[in-house]
N, C-alpha and C positions, 0 to 999 in steps of 0.2 A: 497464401492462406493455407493451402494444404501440409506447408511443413511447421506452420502453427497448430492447426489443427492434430498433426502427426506426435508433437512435441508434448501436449496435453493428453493425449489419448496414452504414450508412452508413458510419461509421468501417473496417471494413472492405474496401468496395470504393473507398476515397478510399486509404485504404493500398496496396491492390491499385495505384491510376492512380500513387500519386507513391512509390514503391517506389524505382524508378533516382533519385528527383534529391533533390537531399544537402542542397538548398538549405532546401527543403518539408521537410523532414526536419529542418532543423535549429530550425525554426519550429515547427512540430510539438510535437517538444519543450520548446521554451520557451513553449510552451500549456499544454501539460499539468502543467507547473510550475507556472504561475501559476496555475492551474485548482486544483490541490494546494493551495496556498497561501490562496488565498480559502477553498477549504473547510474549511479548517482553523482560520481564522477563525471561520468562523461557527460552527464546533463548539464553540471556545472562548466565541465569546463566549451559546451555549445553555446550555453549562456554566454561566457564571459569573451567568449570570439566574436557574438554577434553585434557589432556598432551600432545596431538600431538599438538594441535593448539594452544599451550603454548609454546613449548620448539622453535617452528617456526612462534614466530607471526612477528618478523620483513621480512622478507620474503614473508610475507602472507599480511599481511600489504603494503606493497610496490605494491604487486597486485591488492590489493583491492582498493588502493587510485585510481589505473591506469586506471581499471576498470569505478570507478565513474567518475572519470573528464571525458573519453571517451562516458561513458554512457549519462553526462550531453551535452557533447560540440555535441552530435548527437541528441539531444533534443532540443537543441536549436535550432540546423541548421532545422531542420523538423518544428519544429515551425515557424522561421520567414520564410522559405518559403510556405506554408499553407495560411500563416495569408497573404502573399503578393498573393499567387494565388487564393485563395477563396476570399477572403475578402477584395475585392479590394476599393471596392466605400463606405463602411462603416467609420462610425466614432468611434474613439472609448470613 
């Protein structure tokens, strides 16, 4: 915990020093991309190792679709109501 903790506190005072330069910023981001990317990997490829969630993906599957749509259609409703109660007199 403490070298997560360490890892955020870091990243935030490296934010703080390259804040003005656009350059560090633009690098930056194309880290955290890559960084995405690899982990993403490797989730997949934990996925595709595990037999349990092989021999049960349509099962698991059918949850996990249930899940998103659910997760999206509560996303949305929080959305347009936000944008209709804060943000009344705005244009967009």
């Amino acid at each position: 915990m403490i070298i997560i903790l360490s890892c955020i506190a870091g990243g935030f005072f490296l934010g703080l020093f390259f804040k003005d330069n656009k350059k560090a910023g633009s690098i930056f981001i194309k880290l955290t991309d890559f960084s995405i990317y690899v982990l993403l990997l490797f989730l997949g490829i934990s996925v595709g190792s595990n037999r349990e969630i092989i021999d049960n993906i349509g099962q698991i599957g059918l949850q996990v679709l249930i899940i998103t749509l659910l997760g999206l259609m509560g996303s949305l409703c929080l959305a347009y109501f936000v944008g209709k109660h804060f943000f009344k007199g705005e244009k967009r």
